[in-house]
N, C-alpha and C positions, 0 to 999 in steps of 0.2 A: 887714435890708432887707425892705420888702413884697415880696411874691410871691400869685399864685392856685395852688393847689394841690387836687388830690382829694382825699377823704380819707373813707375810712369809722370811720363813727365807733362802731360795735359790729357785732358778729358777723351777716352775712346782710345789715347796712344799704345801702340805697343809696347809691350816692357822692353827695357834699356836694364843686360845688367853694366852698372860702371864701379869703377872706384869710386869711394868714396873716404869721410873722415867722419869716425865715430870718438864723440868726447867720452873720457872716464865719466867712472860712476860718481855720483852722489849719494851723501852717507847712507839716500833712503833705497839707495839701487845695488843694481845685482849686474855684473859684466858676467855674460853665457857665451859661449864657444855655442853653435849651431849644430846639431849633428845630420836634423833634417826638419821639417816645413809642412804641412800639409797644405792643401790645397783646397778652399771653404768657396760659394757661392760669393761669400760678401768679398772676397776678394775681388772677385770679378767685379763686383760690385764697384768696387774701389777703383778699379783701372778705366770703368766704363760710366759709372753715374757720377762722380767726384763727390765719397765721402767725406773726405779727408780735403784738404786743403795742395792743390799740383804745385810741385811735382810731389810725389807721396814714395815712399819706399813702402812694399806690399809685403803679405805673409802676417799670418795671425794665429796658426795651431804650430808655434814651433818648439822643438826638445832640442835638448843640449847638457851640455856640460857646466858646471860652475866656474868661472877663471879668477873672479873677484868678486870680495862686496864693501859694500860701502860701510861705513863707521858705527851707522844706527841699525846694519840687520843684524839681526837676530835666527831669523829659522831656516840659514843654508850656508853653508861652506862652502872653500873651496874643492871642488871635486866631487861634487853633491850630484847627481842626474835626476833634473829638472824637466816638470813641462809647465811651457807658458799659456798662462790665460787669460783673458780679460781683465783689462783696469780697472779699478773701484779704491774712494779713496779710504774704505774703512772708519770712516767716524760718522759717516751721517745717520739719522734715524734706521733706515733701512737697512745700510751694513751692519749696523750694530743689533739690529734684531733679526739678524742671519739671512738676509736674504741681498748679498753684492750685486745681483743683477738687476736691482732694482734703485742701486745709487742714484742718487738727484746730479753726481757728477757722470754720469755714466758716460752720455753721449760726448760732452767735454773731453774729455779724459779717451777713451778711444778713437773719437775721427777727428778732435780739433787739431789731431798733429804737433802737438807738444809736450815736453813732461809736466810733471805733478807745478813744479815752478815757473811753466810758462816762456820757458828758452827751449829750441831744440839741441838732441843729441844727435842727428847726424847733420852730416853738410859735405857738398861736392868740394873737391880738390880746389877748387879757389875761393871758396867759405861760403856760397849759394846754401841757405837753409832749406832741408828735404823735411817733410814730414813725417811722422814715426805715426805707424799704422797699428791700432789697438791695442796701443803701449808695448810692440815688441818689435812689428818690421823685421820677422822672421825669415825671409829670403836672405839670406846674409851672412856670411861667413862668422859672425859675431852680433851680438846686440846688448844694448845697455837696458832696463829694464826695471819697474818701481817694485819694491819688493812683495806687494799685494799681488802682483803677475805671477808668482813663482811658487810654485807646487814640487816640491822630494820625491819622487817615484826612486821604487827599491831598483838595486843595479842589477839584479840575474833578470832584466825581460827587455827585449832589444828595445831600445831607446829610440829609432829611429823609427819604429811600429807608432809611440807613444803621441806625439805630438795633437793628431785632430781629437786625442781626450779632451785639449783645453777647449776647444768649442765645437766641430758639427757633432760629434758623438757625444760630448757633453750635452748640450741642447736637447737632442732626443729623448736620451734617457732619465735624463734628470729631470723633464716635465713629466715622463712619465713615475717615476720614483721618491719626485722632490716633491711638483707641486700636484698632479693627478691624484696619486696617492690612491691606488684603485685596489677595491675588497677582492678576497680572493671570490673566483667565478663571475666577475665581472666583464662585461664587452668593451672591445677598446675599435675603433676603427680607424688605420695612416690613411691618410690620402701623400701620397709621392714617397716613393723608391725608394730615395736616394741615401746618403747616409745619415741624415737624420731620420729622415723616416725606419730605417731600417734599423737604428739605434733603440727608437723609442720600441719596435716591434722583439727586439730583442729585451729588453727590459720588464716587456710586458710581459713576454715568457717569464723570466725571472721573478714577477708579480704575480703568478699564477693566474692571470686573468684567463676567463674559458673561453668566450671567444675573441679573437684576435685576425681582424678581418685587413688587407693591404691592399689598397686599389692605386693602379699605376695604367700608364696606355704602353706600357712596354713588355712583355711578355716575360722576355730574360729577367727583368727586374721583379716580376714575380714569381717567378722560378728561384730565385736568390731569394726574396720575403718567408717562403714557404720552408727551404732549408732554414729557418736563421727563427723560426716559431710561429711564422703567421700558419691559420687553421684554417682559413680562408682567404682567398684572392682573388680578384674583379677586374677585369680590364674595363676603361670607363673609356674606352674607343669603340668598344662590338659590344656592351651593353649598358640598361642604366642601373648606376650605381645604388642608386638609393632604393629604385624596386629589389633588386637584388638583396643588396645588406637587410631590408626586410623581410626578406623571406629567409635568412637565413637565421635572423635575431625578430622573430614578430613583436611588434610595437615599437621598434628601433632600438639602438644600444644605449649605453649609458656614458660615452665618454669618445669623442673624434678630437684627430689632431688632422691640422689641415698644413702642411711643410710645403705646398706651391707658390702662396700667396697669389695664385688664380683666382679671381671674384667668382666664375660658376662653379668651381670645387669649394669652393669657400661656405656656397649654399648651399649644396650637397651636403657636406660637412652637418652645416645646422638642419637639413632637412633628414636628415638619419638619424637625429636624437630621437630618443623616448623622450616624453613630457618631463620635464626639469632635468634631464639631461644635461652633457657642459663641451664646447667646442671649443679646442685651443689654438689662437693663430703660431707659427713659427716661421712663414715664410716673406721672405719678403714682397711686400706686394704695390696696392695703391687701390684707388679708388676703389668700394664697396658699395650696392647699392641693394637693401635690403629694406623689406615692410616689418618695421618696428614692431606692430602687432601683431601678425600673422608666422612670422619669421621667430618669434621671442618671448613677447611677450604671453601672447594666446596660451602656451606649453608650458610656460615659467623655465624657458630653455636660459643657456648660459652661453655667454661668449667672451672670453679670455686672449689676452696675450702673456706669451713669457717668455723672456730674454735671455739665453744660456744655462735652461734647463733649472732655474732657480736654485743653483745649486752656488755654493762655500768651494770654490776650487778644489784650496787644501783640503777639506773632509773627503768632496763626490769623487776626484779622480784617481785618488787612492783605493777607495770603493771599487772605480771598474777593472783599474787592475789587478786589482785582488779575484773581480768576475771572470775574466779573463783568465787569471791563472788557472781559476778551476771548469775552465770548457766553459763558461755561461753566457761569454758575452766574445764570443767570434769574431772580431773586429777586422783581423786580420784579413779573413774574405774577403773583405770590401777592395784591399789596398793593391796600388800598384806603384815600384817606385819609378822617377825618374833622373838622371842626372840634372845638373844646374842649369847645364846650357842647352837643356830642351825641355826647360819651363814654358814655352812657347807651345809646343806642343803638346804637356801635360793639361796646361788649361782648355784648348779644342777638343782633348779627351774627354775632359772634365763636362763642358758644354755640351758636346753630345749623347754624352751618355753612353759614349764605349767605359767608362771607367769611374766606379762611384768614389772612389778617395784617391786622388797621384797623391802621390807624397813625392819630394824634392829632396835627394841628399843633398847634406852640403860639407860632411866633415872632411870629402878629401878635396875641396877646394881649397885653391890660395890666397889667401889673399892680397 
């Protein structure tokens, strides 16, 4: 079928939306009508580091609508309102003892740019194979999709809200709910703003954690952490974080997430634990350079990463909108929408930090 789709077509390029040709499902897929897209870091990702294999069609928190499925689903119909999430293939060790984000096919399966069988689903108008971006390539009037991507969200909560459940606000909250798993009266410390950060600090409220501390160099952004549960907030531009966080929690806290993948926030992060304390990466990052003993082991500190909030799609995103329905998890704050054809402009928002979540309609695009 025709569809309009983003797509970058090499390393740093600007998005291109074009036609394109998207193949029927396969018995193990799910054909979604799009309604709208969010707008995630690893996108940018995607357009600028080459995840994915170029040219790539982007988008990766997208909602929609059911139009088809293929012969082997089982858990959506048509007419179903869906959010997509991350691929995982469901049978290896790790999916089967509850934890998808942790699939052995993970990275395969979301940036190799192909389905579950190893052929692609989309292709330009004279048959060029495009890659499909973490098994959805949500920019797009339509997408075909493995049925492990596909979560039933109830129809009375706008759809077009839903979409960054399936990953930046999944992420956040689910490391804090899924794998943190923090005692009530507990310290939790974000380092960055943005929406994951501000996911996990809403979650942390709903964990009862008593302090709940937000450090960002932007002020506005914690001005929003503050409304949204944080009890405390630092700017780590006009002072230092980690004298600060100790004097607010003496002997350090019990639990930091670090969403910049910055190296000196990184060590801040482990330098504001209490002794056996635990720091979780989320951000994407690189090179780390830390003193093994002094840094870790000295304290019997902890240092972790977790991949979309460790959480079972189908279980956690039903979860937050259920939070959501009852005022607990504000999401909507974050968001700002834009039309299709100023996805260009949505992402400069996104990068500078005028705007913690664009979202992309697409339902009244043609294709």
């Amino acid at each position: 079928m025709k569809i309009k789709t983003a797509v970058a077509t090499e390393q740093g390029a600007p998005l291109q939306i074009i036609d394109a040709e998207l193949d029927d499902p396969k018995a193990n897929e799910v054909l979604v009508k799009i309604v709208a897209s969010g707008i995630c870091h690893t996108d940018a990702e995607g357009q600028q580091a080459g995840l994915s294999p170029y040219p790539v069609a982007l988008g990766h928190e997208g909602s929609g609508i059911v139009e088809r499925v293929g012969s082997a689903v089982t858990t959506v119909q048509p007419g179903d309102h869906v959010v997509l999430s991350f691929s995982y293939d469901g049978v290896c060790s790790n999916c089967r003892s509850g934890h998808p984000g942790n699939c052995v096919n993970l990275n395969q399966l979301n940036f190799g740019g192909k389905a579950f069988d190893g052929t692609n689903r989309i292709h330009t108008t004279d048959g060029q194979a495009i890659s499909t971006f973490f098994g959805q390539s949500s920019f797009a009037t339509y997408s075909v999709v493995d049925e492990h991507g596909v979560t039933k969200v109830p129809e009375d909560v706008d759809l077009a809200l839903l979409g960054p459940l399936g990953c930046g606000f999944q992420t956040g909250a689910g490391t804090v709910l899924n794998f943190i798993k923090p005692e009530f009266g507990q310290s939790l410390v974000v380092f960055g703003a943005g929406a994951v950060g501000l996911a996990a600090i809403m979650a942390a409220k709903i964990a009862g954690v008593e302090h709940i501390i937000a450090v960002n160099r932007h002020d506005n952004r914690l001005v929003l952490a503050k409304e949204l549960g944080a009890t405390a907030v630092i700017n780590n531009q006009k002072e230092d974080a980690v004298a600060r966080i100790k004097e607010l929690v003496p002997g350090g806290v019990d639990y930091t997430i670090d969403t910049t993948g910055a190296s000196p926030v990184i060590l801040d992060a482990i330098h504001a634990l209490r002794p056996s304390g635990k720091c979780v990466l989320l951000g994407i990052g690189g090179p780390l350079e830390l003193n093994a003993m002094a840094d870790i082991m000295a304290e019997s500190k902890q240092l972790a990463g977790v991949i979309e909030g460790d959480a079972i799609p189908q279980l956690f995103i039903p979860k937050m909108v259920d939070y959501y329905r009852k005022g607990l998890f504000p999401f909507d704050k974050l968001v700002k929408f834009y039309d299709f054809k100023d996805i260009q402009q949505a992402f400069a928002d996104s990068a500078s930090g005028e705007v913690v979540k664009p979202i992309i309609r697409l339902s009244d695009v043609q294709a």
